[in-house]
C-alpha positions in Angstrom: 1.0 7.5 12.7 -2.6 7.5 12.2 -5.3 6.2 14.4 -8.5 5.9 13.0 -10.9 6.5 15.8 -13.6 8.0 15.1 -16.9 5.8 13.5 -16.6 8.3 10.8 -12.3 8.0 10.4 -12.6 4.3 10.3 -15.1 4.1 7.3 -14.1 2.2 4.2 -15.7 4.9 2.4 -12.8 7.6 2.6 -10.3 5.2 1.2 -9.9 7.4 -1.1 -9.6 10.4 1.2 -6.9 8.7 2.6 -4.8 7.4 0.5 -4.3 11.4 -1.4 -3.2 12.5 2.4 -0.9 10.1 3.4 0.7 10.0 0.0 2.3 13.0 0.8 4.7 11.3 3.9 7.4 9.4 3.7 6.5 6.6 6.0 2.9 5.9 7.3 2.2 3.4 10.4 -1.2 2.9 10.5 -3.0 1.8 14.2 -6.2 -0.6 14.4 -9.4 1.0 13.8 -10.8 2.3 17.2 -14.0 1.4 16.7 -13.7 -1.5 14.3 -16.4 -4.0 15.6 -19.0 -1.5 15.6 -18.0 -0.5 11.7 -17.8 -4.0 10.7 -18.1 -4.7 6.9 -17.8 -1.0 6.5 -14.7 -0.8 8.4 -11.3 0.3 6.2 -9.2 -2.2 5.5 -6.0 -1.2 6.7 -4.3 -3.8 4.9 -5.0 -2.3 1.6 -4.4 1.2 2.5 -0.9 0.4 3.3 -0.3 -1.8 0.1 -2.0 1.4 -2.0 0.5 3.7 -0.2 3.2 1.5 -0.7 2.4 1.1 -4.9 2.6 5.2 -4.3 5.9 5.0 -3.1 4.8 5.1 0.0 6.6 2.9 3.0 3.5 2.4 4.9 2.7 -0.5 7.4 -0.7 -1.6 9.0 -0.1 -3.0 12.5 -2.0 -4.7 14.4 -2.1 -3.1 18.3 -0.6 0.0 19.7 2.2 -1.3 21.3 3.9 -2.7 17.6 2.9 0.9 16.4 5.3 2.8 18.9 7.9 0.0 18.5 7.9 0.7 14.8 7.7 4.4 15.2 10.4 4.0 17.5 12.4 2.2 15.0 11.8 4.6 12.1 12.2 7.8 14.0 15.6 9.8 12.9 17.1 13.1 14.1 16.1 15.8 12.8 12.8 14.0 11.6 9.3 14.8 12.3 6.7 12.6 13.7 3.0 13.4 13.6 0.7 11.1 15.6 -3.0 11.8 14.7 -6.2 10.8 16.3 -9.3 12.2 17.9 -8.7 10.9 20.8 -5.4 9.2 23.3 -3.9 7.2 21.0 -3.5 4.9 24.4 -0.7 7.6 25.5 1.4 7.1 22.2 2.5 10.5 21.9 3.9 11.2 25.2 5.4 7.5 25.1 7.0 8.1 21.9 8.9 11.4 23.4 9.9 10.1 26.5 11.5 6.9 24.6 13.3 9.3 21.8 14.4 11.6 25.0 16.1 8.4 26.4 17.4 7.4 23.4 18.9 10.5 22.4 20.6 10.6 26.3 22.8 7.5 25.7 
């Protein structure tokens, strides 16, 4: 899960940069640009990052608030699998949400 927050992380101009990262996972979910009013027409499209990781191979998925991103982390998260949330900042509490809802799962 990736949240681009940063003015610098949510620049259209390391599409590029991005796409030869998150090629290497199995499954990207991709949050809304932090900062994406204040980038605008340089702003990444999302959109096209996840159909260029998806040509790669890559099941990748741009969603549009935080709430569908834990519901489809939640949703693709397996045991035994590994789940890395990045961003340079909260993530609105993703992290922590995420583990307490895969503890509760895992204690029916």
């Amino acid at each position: 899960m990736l949240e681009p927050r940063s003015l610098t992380a949510g620049r259209d101009f390391f599409f590029d940069d991005w796409v030869a990262a998150l090629r290497l996972a199995d499954r990207v979910v991709l949050a809304p640009i932090f900062h994406a009013d204040r980038l605008g027409s340089q702003g990444l499209d999302l959109s096209a990052l996840a159909d260029r990781l998806g040509a790669l191979g890559v099941a990748a998925r741009a969603c549009g608030g935080h709430e569908e991103v834990f519901e489809a982390a939640l949703a693709e998260a397996a045991p035994g699998g590994v789940i890395a949330t990045m961003s340079s900042g909260s993530f609105e509490g993703l992290a922590r949400r995420l583990m307490a809802a895969l503890e509760e799962r895992d204690a029916e």
